[in-house]
N, CA and C of each residue as an Amber inpcrd file, in Angstrom:
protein
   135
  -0.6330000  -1.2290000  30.2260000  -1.8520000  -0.9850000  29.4780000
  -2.5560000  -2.3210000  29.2110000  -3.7420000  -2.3810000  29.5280000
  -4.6820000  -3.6730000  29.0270000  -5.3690000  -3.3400000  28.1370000
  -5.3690000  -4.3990000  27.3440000  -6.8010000  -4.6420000  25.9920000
  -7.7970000  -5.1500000  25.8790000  -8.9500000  -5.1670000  25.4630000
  -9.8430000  -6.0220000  25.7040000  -9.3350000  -7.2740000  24.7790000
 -10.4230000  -7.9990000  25.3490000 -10.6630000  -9.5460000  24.7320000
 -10.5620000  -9.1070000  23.0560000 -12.2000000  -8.7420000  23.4240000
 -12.5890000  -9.2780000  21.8830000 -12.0310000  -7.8180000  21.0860000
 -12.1380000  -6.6890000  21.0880000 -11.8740000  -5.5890000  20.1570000
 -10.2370000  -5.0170000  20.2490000  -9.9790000  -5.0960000  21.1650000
  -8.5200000  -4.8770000  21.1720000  -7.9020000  -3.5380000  21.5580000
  -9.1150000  -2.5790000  21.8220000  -8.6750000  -1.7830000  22.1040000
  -8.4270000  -1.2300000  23.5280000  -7.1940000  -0.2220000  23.6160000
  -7.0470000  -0.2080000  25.0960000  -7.9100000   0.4170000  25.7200000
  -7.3770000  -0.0780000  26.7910000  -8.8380000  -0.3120000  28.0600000
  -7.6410000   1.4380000  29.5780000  -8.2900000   1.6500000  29.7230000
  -7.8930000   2.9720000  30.4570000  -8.2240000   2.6120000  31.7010000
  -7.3630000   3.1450000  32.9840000  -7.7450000   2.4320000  34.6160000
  -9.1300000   3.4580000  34.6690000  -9.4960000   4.3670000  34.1930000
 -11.0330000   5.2190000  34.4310000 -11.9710000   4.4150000  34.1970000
 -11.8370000   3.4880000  33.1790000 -13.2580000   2.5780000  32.8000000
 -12.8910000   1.5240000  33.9970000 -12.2660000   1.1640000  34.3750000
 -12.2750000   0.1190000  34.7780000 -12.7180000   0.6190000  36.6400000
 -12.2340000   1.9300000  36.9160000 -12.7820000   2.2800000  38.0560000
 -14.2210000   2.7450000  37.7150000 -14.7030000   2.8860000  37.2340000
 -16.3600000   3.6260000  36.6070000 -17.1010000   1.9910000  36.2570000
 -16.6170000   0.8090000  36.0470000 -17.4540000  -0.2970000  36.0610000
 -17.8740000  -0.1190000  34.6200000 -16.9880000   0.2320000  33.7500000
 -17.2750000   0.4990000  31.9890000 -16.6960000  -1.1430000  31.9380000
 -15.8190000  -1.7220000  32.3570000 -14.9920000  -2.8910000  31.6850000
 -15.0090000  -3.4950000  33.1720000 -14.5380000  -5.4920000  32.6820000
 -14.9080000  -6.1390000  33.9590000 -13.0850000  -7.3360000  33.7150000
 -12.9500000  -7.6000000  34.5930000 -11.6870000  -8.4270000  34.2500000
 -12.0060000  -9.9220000  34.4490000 -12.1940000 -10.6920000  33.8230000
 -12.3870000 -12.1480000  33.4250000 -11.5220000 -13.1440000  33.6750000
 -11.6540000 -13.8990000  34.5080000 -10.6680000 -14.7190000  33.9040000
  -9.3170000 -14.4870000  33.3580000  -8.3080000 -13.2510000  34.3590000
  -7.2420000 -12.3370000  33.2810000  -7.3440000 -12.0070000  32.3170000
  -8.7780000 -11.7320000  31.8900000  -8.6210000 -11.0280000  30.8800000
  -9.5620000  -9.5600000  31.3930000  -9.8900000  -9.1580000  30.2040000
 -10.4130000  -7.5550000  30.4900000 -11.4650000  -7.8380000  29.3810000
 -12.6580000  -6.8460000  29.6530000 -13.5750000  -6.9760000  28.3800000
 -14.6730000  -5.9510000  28.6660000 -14.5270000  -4.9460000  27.5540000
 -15.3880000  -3.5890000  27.6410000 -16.8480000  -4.7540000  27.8720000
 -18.1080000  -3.8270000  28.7120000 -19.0770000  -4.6410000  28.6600000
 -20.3010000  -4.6570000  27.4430000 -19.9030000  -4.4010000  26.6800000
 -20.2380000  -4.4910000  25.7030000 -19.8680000  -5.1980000  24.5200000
 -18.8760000  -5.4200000  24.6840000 -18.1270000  -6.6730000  23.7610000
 -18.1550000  -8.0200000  24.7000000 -18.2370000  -8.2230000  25.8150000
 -18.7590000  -9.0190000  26.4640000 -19.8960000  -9.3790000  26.1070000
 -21.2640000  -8.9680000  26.4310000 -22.5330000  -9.3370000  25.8010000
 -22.3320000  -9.4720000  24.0290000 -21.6420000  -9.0730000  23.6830000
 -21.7510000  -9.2690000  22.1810000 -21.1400000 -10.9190000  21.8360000
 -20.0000000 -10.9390000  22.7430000 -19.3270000 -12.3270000  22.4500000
 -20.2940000 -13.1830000  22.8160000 -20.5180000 -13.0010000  24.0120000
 -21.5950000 -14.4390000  24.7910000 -23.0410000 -14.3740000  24.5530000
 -23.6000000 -13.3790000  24.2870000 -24.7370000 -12.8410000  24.1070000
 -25.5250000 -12.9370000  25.3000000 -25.0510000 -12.3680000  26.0750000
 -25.5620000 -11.9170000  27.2610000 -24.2940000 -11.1070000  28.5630000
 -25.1470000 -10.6900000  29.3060000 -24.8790000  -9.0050000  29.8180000
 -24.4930000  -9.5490000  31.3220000 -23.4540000  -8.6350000  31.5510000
 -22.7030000  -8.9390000  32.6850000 -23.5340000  -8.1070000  33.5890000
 -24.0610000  -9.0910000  34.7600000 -25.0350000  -8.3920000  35.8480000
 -24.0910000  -7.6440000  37.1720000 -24.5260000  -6.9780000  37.9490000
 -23.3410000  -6.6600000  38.9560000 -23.8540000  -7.0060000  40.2050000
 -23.3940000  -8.1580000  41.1760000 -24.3020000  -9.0300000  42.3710000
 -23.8350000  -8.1560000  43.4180000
């Protein structure tokens, strides 16, 4: 089971196949707590 970064809560393999959460740097981070930490929004290239 993974957690996010910043909120802690677990992260499910559905979000992560649906592009809800992005993996960082080994870490994991709903994208929304992403833009909240950095203040800005993970683009998809």
């Amino acid at each position: 089971m993974h957690l996010c970064a910043l909120c802690n809560e677990a992260i499910e393999p559905v979000q992560i196949q649906f592009g809800e959460v992005k993996k960082l740097a080994g870490e994991y981070w709903h994208l929304d707590c992403y833009a909240e930490y950095f203040e800005e929004a993970l683009e998809e290239v």
